[in-house]
Residue frames relative to the residue before (quaternion, step in Angstrom):
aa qw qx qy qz dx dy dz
X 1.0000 0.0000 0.0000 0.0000 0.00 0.00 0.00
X 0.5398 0.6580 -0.1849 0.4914 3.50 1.27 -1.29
X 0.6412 0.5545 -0.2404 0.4728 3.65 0.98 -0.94
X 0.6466 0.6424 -0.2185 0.3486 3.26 0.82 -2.36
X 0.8771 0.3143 -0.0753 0.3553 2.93 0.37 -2.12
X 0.4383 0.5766 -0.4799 0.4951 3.77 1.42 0.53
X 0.6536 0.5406 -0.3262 0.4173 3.24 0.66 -1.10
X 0.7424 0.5132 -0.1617 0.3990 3.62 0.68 -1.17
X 0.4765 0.5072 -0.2633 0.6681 3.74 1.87 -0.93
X 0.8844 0.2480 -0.3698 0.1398 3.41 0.47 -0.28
X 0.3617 0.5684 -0.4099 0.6149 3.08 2.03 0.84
X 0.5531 -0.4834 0.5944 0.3273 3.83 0.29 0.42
X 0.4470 0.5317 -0.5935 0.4065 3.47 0.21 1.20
X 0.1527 -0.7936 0.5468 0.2187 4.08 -0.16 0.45
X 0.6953 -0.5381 0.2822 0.3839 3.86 -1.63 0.80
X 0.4413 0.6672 -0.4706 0.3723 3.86 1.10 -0.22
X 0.9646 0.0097 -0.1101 0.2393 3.15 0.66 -1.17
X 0.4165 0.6164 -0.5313 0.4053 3.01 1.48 1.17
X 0.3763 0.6610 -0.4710 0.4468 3.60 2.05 0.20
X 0.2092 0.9301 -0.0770 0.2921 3.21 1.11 -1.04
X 0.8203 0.3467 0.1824 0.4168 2.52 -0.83 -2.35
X 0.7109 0.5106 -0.1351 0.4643 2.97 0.43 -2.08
X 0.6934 0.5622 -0.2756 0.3565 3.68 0.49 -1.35
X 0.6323 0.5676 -0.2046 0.4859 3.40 1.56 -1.41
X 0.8798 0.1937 -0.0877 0.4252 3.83 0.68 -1.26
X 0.7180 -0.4478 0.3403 0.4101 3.40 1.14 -0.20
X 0.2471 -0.7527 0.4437 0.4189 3.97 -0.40 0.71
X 0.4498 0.6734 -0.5366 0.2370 3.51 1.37 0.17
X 0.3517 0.8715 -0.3007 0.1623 3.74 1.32 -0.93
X 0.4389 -0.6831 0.4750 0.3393 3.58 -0.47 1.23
X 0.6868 -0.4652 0.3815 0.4078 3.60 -1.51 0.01
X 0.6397 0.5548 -0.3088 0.4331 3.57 1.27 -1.81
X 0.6290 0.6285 -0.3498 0.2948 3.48 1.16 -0.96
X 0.7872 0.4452 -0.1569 0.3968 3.18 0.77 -1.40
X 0.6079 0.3970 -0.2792 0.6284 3.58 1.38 -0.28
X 0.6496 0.3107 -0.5449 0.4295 3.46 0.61 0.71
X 0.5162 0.5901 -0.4054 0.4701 3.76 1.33 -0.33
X 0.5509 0.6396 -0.2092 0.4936 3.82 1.33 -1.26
X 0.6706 0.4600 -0.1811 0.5531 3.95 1.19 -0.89
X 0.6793 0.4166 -0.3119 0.5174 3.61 0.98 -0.84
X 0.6944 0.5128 -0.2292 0.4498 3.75 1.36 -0.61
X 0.6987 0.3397 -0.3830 0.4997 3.18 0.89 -0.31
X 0.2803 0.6992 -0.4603 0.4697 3.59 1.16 -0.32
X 0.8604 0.3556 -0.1701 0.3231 2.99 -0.92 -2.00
X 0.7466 0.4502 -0.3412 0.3513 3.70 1.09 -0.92
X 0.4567 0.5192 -0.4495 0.5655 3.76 1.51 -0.48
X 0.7745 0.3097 -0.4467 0.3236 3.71 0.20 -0.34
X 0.5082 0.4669 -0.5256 0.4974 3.90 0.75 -0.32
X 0.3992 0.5905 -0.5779 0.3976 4.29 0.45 -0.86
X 0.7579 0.5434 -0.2030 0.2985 2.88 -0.10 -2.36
X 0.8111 0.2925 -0.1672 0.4781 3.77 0.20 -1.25
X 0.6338 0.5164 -0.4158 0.3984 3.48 0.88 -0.09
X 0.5719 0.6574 -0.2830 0.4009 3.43 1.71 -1.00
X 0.7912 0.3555 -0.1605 0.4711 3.23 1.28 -1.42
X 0.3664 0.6023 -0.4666 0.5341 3.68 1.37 0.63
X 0.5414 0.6108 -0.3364 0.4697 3.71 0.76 -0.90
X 0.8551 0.3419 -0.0744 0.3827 2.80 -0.02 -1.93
X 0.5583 0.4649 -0.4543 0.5156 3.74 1.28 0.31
X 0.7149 0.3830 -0.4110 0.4163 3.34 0.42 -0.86
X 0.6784 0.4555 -0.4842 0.3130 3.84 0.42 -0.26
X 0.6877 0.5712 -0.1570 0.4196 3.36 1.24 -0.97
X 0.6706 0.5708 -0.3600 0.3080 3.38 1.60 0.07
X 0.5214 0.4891 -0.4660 0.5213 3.72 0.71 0.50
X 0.8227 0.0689 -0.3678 0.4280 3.26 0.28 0.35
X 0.3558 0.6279 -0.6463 0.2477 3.72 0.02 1.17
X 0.5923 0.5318 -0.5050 0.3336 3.33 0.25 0.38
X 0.5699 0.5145 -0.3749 0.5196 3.33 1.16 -1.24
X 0.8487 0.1836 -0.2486 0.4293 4.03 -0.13 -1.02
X 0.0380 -0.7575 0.6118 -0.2247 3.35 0.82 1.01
X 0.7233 0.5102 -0.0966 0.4552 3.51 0.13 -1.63
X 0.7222 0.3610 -0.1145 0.5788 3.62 0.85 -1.04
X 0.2735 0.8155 -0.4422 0.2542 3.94 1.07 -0.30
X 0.1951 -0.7564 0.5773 0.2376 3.50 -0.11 1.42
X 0.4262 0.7154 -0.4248 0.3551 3.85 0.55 -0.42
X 0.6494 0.5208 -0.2209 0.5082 3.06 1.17 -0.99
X 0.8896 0.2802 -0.1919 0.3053 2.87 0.49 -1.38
X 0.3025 0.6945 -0.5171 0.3984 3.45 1.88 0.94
X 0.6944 0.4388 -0.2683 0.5032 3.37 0.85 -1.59
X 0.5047 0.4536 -0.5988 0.4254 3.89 0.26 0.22
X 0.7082 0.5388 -0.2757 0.3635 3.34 0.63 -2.02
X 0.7841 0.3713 -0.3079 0.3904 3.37 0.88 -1.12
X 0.4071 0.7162 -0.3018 0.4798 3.92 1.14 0.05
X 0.7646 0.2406 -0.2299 0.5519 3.19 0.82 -0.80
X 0.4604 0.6341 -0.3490 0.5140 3.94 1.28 -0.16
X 0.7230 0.3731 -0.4179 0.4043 3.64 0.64 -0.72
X 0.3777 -0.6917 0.5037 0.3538 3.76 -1.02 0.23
X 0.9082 -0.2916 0.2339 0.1881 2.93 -1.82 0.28
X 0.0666 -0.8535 0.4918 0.1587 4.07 0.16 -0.07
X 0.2058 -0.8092 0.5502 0.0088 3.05 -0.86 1.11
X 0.3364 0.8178 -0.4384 -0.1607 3.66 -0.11 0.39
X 0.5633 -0.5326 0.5080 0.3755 3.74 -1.73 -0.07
X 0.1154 -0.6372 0.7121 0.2712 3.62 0.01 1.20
X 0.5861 0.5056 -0.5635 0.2887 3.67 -1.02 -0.59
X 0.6632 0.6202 -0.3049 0.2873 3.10 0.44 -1.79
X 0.7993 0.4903 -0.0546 0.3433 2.70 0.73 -2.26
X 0.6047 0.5229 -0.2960 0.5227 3.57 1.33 -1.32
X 0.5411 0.5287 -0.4394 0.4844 3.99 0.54 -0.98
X 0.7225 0.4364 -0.3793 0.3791 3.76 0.14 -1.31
X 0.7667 0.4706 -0.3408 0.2732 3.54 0.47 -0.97
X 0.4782 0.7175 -0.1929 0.4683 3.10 1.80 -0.88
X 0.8062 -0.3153 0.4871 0.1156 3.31 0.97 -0.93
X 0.0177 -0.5833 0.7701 0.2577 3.32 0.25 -2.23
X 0.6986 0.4564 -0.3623 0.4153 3.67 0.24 0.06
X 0.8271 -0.0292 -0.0038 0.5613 3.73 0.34 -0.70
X 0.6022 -0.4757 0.5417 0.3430 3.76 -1.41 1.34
X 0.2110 0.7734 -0.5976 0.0166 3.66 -0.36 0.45
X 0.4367 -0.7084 0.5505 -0.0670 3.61 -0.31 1.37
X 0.6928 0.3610 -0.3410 0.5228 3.67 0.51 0.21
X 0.3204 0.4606 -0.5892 0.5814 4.01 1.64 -0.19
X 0.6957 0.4433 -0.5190 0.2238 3.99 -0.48 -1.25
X 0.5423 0.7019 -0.2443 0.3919 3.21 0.47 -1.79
X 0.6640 0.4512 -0.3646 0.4717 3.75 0.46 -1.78
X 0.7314 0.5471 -0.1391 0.3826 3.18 0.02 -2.11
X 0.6569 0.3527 -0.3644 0.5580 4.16 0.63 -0.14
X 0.7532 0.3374 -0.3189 0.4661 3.55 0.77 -0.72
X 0.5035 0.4525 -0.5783 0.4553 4.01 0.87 0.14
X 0.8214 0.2823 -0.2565 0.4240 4.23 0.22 -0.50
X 0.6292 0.4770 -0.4414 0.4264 3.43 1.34 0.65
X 0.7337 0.2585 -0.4956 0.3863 3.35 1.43 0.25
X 0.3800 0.7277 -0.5034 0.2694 3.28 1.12 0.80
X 0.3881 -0.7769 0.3083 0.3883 3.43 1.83 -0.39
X 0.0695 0.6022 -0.7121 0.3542 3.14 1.32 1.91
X 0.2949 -0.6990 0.6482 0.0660 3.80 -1.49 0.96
X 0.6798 0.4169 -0.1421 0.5864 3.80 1.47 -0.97
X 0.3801 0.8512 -0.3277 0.1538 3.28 0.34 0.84
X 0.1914 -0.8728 0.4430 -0.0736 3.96 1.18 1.75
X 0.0676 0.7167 -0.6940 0.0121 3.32 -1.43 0.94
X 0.2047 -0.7727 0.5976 0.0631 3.55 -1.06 1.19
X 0.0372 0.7993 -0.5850 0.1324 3.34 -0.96 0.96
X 0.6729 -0.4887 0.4103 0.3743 3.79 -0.71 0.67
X 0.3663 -0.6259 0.6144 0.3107 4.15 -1.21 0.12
X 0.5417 0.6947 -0.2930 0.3716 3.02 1.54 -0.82
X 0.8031 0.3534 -0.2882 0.3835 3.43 1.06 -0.59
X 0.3622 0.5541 -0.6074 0.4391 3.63 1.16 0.85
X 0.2020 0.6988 -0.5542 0.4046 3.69 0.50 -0.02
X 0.6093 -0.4613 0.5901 0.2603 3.70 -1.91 0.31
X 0.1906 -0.7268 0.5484 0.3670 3.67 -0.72 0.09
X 0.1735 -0.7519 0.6334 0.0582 3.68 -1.76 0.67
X 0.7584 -0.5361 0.1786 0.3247 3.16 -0.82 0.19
X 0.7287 0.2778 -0.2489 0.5743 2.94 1.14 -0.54
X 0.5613 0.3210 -0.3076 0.6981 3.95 0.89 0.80
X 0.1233 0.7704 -0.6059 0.1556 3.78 0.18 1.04
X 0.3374 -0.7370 0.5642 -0.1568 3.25 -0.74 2.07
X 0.1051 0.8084 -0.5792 0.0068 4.02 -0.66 0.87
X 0.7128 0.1553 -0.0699 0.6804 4.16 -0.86 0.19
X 0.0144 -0.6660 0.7262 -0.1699 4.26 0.62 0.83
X 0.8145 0.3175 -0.4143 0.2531 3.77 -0.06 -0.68
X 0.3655 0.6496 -0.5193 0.4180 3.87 1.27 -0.03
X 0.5152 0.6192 -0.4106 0.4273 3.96 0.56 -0.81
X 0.6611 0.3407 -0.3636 0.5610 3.97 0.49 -1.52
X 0.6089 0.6133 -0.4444 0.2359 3.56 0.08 -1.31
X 0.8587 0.3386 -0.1477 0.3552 3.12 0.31 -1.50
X 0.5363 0.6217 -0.2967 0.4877 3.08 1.52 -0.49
X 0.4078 0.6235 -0.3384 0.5747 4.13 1.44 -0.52
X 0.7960 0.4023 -0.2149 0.3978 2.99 -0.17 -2.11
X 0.4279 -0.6131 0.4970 0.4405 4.40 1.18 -0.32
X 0.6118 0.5890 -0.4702 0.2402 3.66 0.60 -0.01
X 0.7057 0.2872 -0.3061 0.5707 3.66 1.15 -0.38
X 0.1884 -0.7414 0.6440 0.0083 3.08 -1.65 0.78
X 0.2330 -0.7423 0.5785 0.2448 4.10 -0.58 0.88
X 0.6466 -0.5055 0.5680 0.0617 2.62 -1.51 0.29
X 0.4122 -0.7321 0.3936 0.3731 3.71 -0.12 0.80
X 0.3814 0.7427 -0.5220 0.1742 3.77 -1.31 -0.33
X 0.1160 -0.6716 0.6845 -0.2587 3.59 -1.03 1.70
X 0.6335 -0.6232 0.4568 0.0408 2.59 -1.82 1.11
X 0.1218 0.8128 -0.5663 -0.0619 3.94 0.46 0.50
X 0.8240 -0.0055 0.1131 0.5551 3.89 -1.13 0.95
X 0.8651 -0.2550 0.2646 0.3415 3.63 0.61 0.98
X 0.6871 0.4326 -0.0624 0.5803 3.57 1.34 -1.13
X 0.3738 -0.7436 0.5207 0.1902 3.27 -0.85 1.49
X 0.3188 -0.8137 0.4548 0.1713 3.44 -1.08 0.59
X 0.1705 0.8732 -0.4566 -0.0058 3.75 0.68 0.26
X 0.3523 -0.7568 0.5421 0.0962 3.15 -1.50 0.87
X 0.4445 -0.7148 0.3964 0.3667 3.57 -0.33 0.98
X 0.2151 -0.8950 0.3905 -0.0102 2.94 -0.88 1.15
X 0.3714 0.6004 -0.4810 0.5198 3.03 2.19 0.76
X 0.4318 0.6525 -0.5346 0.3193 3.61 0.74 -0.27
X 0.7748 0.4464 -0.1109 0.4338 3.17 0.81 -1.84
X 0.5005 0.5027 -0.4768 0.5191 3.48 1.12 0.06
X 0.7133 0.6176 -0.2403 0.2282 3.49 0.69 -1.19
X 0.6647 0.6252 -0.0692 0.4032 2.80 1.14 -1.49
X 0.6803 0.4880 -0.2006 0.5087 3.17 1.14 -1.47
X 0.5845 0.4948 -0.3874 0.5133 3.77 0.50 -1.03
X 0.7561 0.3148 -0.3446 0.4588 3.93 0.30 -1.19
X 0.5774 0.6392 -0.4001 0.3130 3.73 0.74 -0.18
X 0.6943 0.3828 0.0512 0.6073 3.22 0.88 -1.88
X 0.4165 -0.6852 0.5317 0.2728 4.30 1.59 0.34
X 0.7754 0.4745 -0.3745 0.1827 3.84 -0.01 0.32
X 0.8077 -0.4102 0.2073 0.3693 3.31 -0.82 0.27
X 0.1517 -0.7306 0.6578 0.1024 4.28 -0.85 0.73
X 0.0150 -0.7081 0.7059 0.0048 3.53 -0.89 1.29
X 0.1730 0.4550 -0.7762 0.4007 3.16 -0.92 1.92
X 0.6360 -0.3424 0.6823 0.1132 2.63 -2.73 1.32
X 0.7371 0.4710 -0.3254 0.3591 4.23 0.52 -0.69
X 0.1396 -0.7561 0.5999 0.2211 3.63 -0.18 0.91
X 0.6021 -0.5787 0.5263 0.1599 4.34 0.41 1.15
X 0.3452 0.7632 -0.5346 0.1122 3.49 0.56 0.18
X 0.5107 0.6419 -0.3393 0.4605 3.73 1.23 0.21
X 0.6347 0.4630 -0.1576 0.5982 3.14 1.26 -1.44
X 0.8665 0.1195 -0.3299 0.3551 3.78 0.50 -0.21
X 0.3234 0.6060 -0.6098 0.3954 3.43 1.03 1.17
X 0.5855 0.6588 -0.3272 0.3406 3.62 1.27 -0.78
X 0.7490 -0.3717 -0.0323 0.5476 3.67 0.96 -0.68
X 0.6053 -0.6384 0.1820 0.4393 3.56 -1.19 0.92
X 0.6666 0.4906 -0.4639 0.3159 3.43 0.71 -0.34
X 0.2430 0.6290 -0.5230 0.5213 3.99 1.16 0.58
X 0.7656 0.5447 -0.1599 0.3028 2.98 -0.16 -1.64
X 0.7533 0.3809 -0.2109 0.4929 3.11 0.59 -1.06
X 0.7209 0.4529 -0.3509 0.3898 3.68 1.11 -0.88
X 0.7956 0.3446 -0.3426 0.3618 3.43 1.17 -0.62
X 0.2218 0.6802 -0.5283 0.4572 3.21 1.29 1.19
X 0.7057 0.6295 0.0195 0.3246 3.23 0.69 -1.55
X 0.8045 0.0149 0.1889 0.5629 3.40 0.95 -1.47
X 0.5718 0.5868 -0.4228 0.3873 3.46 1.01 1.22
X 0.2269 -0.7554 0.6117 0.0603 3.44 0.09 1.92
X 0.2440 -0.5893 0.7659 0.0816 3.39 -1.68 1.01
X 0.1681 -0.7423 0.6364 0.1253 3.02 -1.55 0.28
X 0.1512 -0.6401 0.6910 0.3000 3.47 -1.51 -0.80
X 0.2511 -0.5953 0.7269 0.2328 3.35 -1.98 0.16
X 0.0201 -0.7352 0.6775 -0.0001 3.01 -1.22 0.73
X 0.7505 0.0410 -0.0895 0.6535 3.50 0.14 1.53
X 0.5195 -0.3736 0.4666 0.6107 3.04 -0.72 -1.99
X 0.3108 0.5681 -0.6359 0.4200 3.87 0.48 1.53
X 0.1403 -0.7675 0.6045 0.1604 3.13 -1.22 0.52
X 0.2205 0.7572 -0.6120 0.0584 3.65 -0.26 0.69
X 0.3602 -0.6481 0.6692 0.0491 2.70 -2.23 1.08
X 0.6121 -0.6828 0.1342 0.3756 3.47 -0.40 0.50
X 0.6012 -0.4860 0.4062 0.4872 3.78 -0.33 -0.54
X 0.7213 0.1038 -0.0116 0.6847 3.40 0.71 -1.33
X 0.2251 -0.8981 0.3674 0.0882 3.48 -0.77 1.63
X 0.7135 0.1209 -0.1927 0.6627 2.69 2.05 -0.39
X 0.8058 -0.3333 0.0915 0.4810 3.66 0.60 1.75
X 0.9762 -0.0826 0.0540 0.1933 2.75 -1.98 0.50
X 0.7349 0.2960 0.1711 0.5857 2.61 0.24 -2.44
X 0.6763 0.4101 -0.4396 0.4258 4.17 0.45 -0.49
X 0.8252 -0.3083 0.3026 0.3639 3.23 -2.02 0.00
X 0.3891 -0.6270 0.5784 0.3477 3.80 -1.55 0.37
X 0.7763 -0.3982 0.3451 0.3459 3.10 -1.77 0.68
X 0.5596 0.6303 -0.2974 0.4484 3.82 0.88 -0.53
X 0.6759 0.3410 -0.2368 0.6090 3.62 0.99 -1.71
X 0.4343 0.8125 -0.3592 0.1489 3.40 0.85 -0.85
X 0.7616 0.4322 0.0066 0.4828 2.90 0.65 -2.35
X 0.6027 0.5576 -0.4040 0.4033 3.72 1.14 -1.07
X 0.6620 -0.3035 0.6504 0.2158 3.07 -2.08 -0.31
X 0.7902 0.1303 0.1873 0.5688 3.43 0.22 -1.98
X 0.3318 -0.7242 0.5106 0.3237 3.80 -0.31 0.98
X 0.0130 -0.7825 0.6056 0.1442 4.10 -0.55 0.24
X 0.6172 0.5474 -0.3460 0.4469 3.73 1.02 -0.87
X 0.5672 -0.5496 0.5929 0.1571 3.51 -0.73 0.88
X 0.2633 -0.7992 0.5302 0.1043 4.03 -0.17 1.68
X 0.7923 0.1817 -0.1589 0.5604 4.08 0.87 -0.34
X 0.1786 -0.7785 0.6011 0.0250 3.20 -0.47 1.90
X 0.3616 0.7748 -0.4341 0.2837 3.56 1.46 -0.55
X 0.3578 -0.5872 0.6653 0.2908 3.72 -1.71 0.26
X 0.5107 -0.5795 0.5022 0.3888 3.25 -0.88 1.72
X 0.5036 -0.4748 0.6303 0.3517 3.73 -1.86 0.71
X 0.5341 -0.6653 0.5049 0.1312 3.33 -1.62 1.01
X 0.7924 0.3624 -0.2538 0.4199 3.02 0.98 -0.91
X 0.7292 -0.5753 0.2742 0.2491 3.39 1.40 0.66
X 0.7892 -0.1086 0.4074 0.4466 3.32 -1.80 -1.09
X 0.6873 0.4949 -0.2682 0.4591 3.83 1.08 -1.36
X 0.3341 0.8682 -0.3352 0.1488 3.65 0.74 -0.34
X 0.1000 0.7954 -0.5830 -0.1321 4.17 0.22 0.00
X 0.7438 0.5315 -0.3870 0.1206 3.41 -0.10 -0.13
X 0.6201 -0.7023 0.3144 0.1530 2.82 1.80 1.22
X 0.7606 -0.3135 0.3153 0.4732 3.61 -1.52 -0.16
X 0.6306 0.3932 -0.5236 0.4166 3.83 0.85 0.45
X 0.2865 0.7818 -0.4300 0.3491 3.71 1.22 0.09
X 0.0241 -0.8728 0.4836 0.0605 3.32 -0.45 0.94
X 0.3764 0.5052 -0.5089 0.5866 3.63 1.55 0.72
X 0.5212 -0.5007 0.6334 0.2765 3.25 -1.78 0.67
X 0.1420 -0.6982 0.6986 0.0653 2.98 -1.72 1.24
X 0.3758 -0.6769 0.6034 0.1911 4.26 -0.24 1.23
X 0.7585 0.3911 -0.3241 0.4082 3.93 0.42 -1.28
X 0.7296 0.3104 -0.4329 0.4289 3.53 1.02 0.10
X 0.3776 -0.7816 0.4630 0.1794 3.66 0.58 0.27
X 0.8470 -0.1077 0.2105 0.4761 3.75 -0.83 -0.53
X 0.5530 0.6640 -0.3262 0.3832 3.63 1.49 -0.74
X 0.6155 -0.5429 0.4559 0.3443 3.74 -1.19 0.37
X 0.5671 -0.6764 0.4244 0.2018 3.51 -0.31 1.34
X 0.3033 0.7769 -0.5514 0.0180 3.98 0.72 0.14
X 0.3664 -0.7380 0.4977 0.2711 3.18 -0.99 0.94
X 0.8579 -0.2233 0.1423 0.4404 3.75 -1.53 0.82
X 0.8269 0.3339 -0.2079 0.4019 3.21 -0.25 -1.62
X 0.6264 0.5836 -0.3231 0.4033 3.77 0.92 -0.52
X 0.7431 0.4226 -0.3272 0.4027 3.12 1.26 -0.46
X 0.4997 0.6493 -0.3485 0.4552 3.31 1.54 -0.74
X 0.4723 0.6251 -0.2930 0.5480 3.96 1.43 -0.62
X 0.8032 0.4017 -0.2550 0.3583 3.62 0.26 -1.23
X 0.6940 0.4451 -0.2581 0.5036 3.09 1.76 -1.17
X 0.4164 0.7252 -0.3678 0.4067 3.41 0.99 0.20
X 0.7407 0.4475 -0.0561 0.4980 3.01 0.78 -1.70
């Protein structure tokens, strides 16, 4: 017991609740055990803090929310934080093909995808699509929800794409250009399945942005979701992503306890700060490299 509760005092764990712990599994209880029971407890208590703090702070603050209604810093986060988010670029095709399938032009994937970053309180928010697809659908160009296209196009959020008929022969202008361009113009963000590799052999600073600023997605039904970590592991969340100015905090993780001493490396699932952005390698792997 004498052992347990040194070990635990010396992570900044106090005797209440490795009594606790102990009281819950047994003093027979492995070490990994009790510091994972010790993680769910200190957890849970930062959250009661948390909800007990903001219960306070409602009841004192409720008689006068009506008067500063008008004056509501809340508000004036979601203004501040509105103008922080960037621009949205998207590939109707891209996007409409995906919902469809790859089988049918389906116009309600668009529709999804504008309304998942318009109620996030994106305000800039640009879809490119062919002229070609106000056309009739046919069979082999299968069109669905065709009338979302006017809608959004009214509302100033969609934009066609040029393209005429010369001697019978459709003319079309590539309209990833114009996806491209704009996003690098206006600094924001292109959500397409297409990773443009044409467009960034053309010049390096392409290249480098749609490295940089190209959100994939999935459909799942009629959900749209983009990922958490848009560009991996080790890069920014979808949140810092979309902003201008990162504000969300990039490691929600509990810092690992055991520190510097750790082995388990990039399977570690506590946040390690001393290894930063670097591959997680665990102890013995590194002693290997320095070996070598």
């Amino acid at each position: 017991y004498q052992t347990k509760l040194e070990f635990a005092l010396k992570l900044g764990y106090s005797e209440e609740q490795v009594q606790l712990v102990l009281n819950k599994l047994g003093t027979d209880a492995l070490i990994n055990d009790i510091l994972g029971e010790l993680v769910k407890l200190g957890n849970k208590t930062e959250t009661d803090q948390t909800v007990t703090n903001a219960n306070t702070s409602v009841i004192r603050e409720a008689s006068s929310i009506e008067s500063q209604r008008s004056e509501s810093p809340l508000q004036e986060d979601a203004t501040e934080d509105g103008d922080n988010l960037r621009p949205i670029v998207i590939d109707g095709s891209n996007v409409a093909m995906s919902h469809g399938n790859k089988e049918v032009f389906s116009c309600r994937g668009i529709k999804l995808a504008v309304d998942w970053f318009l109620e996030r309180g994106h305000k800039d928010v640009t879809v490119f699509v062919p002229a070609w697809r106000k056309e009739q659908s046919r069979p082999d160009a299968l069109i669905t929800d065709q009338e979302i296209l006017r809608k959004l196009e009214k509302e100033k959020i969609l934009v066609f794409t040029p393209s005429r008929r010369v001697q019978g022969r459709r003319v079309v202008c590539y309209d990833d250009r114009f996806i491209v361009k704009l996003a690098f113009e206006s600094d924001g963000i292109i959500v397409s399945n297409d990773n443009y590799r044409d467009l960034a052999n053309e010049k390096p600073e392409w290249k480098k942005f749609i490295d940089e600023r190209l959100l994939m997605y999935s459909f799942v039904n009629d959900k749209f979701m983009p990922p958490d970590d848009p560009l991996g592991r080790h890069g920014p969340s979808l949140d810092n992503f979309l902003r201008k100015k990162p504000i969300v905090p990039e490691h929600k993780k509990q810092p690992c306890p055991y520190g510097k001493k750790c082995t388990y490396g990039h399977k570690c699932k506590y946040y390690h700060p001393e290894r930063g952005n670097q591959p997680q390698r665990s102890v013995a792997d590194e002693l290997r490299a320095m070996s070598r």
